[in-house]
N, C-alpha and C positions, 0 to 999 in steps of 0.2 A: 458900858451903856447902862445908864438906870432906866426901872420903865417909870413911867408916869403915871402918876397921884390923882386917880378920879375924884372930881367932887362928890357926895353925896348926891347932889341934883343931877349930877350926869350920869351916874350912875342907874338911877332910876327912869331919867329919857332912857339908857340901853335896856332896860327894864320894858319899858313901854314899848318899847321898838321890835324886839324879841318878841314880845305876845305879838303884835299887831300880826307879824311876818310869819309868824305858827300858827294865825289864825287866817290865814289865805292861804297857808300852804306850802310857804315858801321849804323848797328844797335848800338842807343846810352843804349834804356831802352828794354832789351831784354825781359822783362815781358811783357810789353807791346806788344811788338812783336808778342810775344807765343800765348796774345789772340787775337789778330787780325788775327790769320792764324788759330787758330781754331774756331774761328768764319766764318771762309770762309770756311772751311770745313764741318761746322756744317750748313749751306748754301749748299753746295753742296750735304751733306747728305739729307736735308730738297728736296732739286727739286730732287731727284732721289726718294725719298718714298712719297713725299708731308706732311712730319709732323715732329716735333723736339720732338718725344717722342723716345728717342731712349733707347734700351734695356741694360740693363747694360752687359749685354755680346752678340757683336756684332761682329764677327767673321771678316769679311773684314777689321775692322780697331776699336780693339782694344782699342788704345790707348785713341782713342776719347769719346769712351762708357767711358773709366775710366774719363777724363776729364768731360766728361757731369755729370757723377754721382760726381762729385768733383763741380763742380758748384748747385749740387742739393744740397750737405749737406752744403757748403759753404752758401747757402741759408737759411738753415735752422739754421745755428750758427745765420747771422745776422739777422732773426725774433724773435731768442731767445736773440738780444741784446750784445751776445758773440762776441769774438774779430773774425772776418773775414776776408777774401780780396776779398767777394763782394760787391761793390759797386751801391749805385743808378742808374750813371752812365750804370753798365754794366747790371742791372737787367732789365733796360728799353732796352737796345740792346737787352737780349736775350725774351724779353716780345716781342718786334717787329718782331721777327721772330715765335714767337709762341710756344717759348719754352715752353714745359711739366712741371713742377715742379716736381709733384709727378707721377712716372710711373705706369703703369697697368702691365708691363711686370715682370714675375716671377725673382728673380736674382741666 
């Protein structure tokens, strides 16, 4: 398969289209995204109780006890060497806030 031969003019419409969408906002890598807003959450979780142990069923927000718990076993895929999407990168993010790894709370 070849790729395709932009014209000049269309090249600069993607030009034009790019700014336009940089300058509203537009989210490029939406995963990225997702953790950087649950990491601010998981932040705002932490200054409201003072700790990132948080219970896997947590009534005010849900969705984030699941993500936290989704970060715990995503953890434990990659000590086991298995295929994950946590990262060095994010394991030091949530080590800097103090994240829990393994909970005390009943689930």
């Amino acid at each position: 398969m070849q790729g395709k031969v932009l014209s000049e003019q269309q090249v600069q419409l993607k030009k034009h289209r790019i700014y336009h969408l940089n300058k509203i906002g537009f989210v490029w890598d939406v995963n990225n995204q997702r953790w950087k807003d649950r990491i601010k959450q998981l932040k705002e979780y932490k200054k409201k109780h003072g700790h990132c142990s948080m219970p896997f069923k947590y009534k005010p927000d849900q969705s984030l006890a699941h993500w936290v718990h989704g970060c715990r076993r995503e953890y434990k895929l990659y000590q086991d060497g298995k295929p994950s999407d946590m990262t060095p990168q994010r394991i030091a993010e949530l080590e800097k806030l103090g994240f829990v790894w393994k909970s005390d709370f009943p689930r």
